[in-house]
N, C-alpha and C positions, 0 to 999 in steps of 0.2 A: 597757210600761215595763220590768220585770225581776218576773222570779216565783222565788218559791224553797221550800225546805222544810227543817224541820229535824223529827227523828226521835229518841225516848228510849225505851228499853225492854231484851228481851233482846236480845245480839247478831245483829244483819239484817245480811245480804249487799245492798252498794248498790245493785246492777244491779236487786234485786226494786222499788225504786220510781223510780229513774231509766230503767229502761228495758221491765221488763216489765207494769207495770200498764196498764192501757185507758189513760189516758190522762197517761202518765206524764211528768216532765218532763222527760225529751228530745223526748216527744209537745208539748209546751205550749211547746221553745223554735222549733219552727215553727206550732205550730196554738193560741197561747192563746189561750182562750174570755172571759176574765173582763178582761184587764189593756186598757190603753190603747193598747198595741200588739201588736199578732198576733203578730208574729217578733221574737223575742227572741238575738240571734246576734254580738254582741258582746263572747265569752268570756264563760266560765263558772268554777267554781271549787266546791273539795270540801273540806269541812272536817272533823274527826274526831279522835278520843281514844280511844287503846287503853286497855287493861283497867290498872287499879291494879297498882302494885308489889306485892309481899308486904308491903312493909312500910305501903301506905296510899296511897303518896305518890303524884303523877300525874303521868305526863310531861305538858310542854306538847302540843298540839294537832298534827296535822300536816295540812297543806295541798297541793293537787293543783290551781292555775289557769292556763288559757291564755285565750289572746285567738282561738282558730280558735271557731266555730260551736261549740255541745255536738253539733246530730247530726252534724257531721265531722269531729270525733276518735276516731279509731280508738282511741287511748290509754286515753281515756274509758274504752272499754266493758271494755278489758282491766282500766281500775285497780278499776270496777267491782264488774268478777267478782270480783276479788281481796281489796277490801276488805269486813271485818265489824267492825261496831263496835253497839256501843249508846247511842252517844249521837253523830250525826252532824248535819251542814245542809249543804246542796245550792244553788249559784244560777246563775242561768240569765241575764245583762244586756244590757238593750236601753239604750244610752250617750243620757244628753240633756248636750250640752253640753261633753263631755270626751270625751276621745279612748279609742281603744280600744287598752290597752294592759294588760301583765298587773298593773303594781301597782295600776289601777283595777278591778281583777276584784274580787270579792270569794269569800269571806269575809277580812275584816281582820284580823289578829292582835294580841294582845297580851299577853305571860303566857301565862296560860291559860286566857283570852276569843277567844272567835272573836264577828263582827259580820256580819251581811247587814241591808240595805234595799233597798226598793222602796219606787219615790216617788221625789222633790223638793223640793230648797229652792228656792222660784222666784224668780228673778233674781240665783240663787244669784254669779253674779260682779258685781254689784254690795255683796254684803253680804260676800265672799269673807274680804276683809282686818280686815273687825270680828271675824268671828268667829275668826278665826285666830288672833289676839290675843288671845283667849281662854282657850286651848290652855294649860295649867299646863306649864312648862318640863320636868317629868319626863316628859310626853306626846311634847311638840314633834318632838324627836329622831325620835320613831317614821311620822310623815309622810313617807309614798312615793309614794301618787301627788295628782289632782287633783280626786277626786270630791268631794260635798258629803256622801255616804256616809262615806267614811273621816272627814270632817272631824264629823260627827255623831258618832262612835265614841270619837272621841279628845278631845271636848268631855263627854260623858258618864263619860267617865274622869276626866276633868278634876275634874268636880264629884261625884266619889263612885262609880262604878258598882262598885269591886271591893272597896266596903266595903258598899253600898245601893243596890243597881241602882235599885230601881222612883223617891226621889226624886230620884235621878241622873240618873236619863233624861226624868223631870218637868223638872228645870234645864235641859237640855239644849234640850227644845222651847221652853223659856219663854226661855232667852235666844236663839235663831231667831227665835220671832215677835217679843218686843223689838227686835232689828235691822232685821228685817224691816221693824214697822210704822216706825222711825226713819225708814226709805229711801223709805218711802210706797208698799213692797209690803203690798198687804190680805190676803192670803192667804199665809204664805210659807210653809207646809211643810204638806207630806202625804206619809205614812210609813206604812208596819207595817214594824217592825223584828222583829229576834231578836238577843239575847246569851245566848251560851254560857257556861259556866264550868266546864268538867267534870262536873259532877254535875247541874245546871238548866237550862232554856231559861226564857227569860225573852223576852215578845213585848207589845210593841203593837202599837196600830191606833188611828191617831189622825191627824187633817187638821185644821188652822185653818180650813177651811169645812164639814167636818163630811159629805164625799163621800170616805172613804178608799179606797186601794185595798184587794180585797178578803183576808181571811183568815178560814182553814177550821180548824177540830181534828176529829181522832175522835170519832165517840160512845164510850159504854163498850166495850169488846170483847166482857163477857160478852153484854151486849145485842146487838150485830151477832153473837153465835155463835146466840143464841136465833132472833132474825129471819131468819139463812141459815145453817141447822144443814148444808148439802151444800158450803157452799164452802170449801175445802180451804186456799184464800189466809187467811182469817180466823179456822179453827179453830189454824193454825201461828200466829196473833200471841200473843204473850204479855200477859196480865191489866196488866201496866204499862204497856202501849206506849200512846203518844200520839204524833201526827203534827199537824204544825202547818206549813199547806202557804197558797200563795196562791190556788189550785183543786183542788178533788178527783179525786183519781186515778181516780174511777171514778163510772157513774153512778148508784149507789146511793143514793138519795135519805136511805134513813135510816142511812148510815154515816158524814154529816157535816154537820156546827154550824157554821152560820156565828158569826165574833167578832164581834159587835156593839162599834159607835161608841164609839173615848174607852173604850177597854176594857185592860187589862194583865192574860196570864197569867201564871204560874208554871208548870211542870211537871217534878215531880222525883221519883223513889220510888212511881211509880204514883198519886201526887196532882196534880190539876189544878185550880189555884184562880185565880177569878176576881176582879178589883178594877177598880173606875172607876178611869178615866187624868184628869188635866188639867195642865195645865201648870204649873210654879213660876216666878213672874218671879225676874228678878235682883232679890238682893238680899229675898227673902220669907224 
């Protein structure tokens, strides 16, 4: 389907998880292990936030997606090396349904929200035009391309996400599956998503049949320093870092949690907190 990762901690240079870890995600967009399709090679895309002004304030986000494979862009590896940031997401898209083109890459923008999903609205062009309709006219404008990704992103908007992400994104799945079940789809969405906002990642893992795709976080770092006091990759993380990936870059059994079902975290300032996810119908 598509895999991706988003990353908060001290400033990391990108290439150390897109491209040098065991099993990093340019390893996972031709070799993934966990998703519904192996090859993931339908453009990718890099989303990121430099450091605060002096005075507080944030630039918007800046973004880096093509539509070539991630392992054959050369660009890639140069923006890579190039880029450090402390609060980035990664994704890697394998296209159901929509064409492969750069404004369906993600990450999505808005302000100063970036978006990635993996997963499906299914039958997503039968329910297209309900939920389009949706869309609160200060959003609408910002539709570029055709996925049902973008279109979850700007629905969530719609209903609150950059004043209350976590009921905002409740809304967002509750009126999906309301549509859905109207068209007489029994299952219409499955997701782990991420919203950024400069300072949080914000993530589900949620399916209307309750088989999501999968998502991973860090354990504590002080914990993975005590378990592997020789690895040199682990003593360089910093006590904040959290990594919130769709498979683990390595095969460390105990340097990663799977998210369990219908789950939403936070992760902001070295806290990661966890809340059951469900849906808000229209109109609750």
């Amino acid at each position: 389907m598509c895999r991706w990762l988003a990353y908060t901690g001290s400033p990391l240079q990108m290439e150390r998880v897109l491209f040098k870890a065991r099993h990093s995600l340019i390893d996972q967009s031709l070799h993934a292990r966990l998703g519904a399709t192996t090859t993931n090679g339908d453009g990718f895309g890099l989303g990121w936030y430099a450091r605060p002004a002096a005075d507080g304030s944030l630039e918007p986000p800046f973004r880096y997606r093509s539509v070539h494979p991630a392992w054959n862009d050369r660009n890639l590896r140069e923006a890579a090396r190039a880029i450090h940031s402390s609060l980035f997401v990664a994704h890697i898209r394998a296209a159901t349904d929509t064409p492969a083109q750069e404004t369906n890459c993600h990450p999505f923008r808005h302000g100063n929200w970036l978006f990635v999903h993996n997963g499906l609205i299914r039958d997503f062009p039968l329910l297209r035009r309900d939920l389009m309709l949706m869309i609160a006219p200060a959003y609408f404008g910002s539709l570029e391309g055709s996925t049902d990704s973008e279109l979850m992103f700007l629905l969530a908007l719609s209903f609150g996400l950059e004043e209350d992400p976590l009921p905002a994104l409740a809304r967002m799945v509750g009126a999906v599956e309301e549509t859905g079940r109207r068209h007489g789809v029994a299952q219409p969405i499955n997701m782990t998503v991420c919203a950024l906002d400069g300072e949080r990642m914000i993530a589900v893992r949620y399916s209307s049949e309750r088989e999501s795709r999968t998502l991973f976080h860090n354990t504590c770092v002080q914990h993975l320093r005590q378990l592997y006091p020789d690895d040199p990759q682990i003593a360089a993380l910093d006590d904040d870092t959290f990594l919130l990936l769709s498979e683990p870059l390595t095969d460390m059994a105990d340097a990663w949690e799977e998210v369990p079902e219908s789950t939403a975290l936070i992760a902001a300032r070295g806290e990661l907190r966890h809340f059951p996810f469900a849906p808000i119908a229209p109109g609750a």
